[in-house]
C-alpha positions in Angstrom: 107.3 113.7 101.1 106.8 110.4 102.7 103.3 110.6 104.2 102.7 106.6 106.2 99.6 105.8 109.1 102.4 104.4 111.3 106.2 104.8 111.7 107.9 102.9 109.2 104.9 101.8 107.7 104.3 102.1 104.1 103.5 105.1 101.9 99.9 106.9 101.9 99.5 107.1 98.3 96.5 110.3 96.7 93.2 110.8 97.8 92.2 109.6 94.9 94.3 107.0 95.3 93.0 105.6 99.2 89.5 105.9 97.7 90.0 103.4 94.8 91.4 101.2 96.6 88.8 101.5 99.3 86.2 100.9 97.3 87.9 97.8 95.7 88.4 96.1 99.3 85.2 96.9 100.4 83.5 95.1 97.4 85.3 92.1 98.6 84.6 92.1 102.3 81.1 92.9 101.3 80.6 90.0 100.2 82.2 88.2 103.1 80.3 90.1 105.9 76.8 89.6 103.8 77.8 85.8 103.7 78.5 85.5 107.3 75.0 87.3 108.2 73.1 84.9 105.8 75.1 82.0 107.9 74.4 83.2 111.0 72.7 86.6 112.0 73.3 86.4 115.3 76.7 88.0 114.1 75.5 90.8 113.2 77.7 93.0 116.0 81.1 91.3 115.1 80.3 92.1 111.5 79.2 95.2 112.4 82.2 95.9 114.3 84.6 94.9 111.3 82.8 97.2 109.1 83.6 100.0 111.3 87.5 99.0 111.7 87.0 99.1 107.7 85.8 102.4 107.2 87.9 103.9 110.3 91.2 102.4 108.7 90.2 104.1 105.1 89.2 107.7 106.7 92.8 107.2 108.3 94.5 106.8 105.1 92.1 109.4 103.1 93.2 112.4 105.9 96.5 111.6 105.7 96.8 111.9 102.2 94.7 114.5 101.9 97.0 116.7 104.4 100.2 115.2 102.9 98.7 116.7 98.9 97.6 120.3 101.2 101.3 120.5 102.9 103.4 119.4 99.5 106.6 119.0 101.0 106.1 122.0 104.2 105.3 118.6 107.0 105.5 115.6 107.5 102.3 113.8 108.8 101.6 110.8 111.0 98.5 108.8 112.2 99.2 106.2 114.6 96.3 105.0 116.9 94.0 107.8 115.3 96.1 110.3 116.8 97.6 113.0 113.8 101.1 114.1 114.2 101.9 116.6 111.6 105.5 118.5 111.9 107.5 120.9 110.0 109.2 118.6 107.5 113.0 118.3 108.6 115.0 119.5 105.8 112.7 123.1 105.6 113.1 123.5 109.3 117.1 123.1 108.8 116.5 125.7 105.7 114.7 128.1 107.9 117.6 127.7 110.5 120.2 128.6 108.2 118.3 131.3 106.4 117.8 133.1 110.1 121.4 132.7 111.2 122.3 134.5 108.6 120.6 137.6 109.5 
């Protein structure tokens, strides 16, 4: 299943995954945003507001790959503009069709 934040986008990878690489671009814009405060602490609320666009971007990623590792390959799930779309994955729900016109 092809889990992405926004259509067309590119694949969510694991949990464990999102969180690696996470952690590895947070190291860098630490340093960044700790730079800018030494510099100039009056911008402390633009920095603070890039750290939260951070974190909010990351939580995105982590819940879509943790639903997309939950559903295997039952839905197909989609965050775009922290909204979650998650839908019965295409091919299961033609599956399902089938299986109950048979009946």
């Amino acid at each position: 299943m092809k889990v992405c934040l926004q259509k067309g986008g590119p694949e969510i990878g694991s949990p464990a995954t999102i969180m690696d690489e996470l952690r590895a671009a947070t190291e860098i814009y630490q340093e960044g945003w700790e730079q800018r405060l030494r510099q100039n602490p009056g911008a402390f609320r633009r920095v603070e507001r890039e750290i939260k666009r951070h974190f909010d971007r990351g939580a995105d990623q982590f819940t879509a790959a943790v639903l997309a590792r939950l559903a295997g390959c039952r839905v197909a799930v989609q965050i775009d503009g922290g909204r979650v779309r998650v839908r019965e994955n295409k091919k299961r729900q033609a599956s399902r069709q089938k299986g109950q016109r048979k009946k």
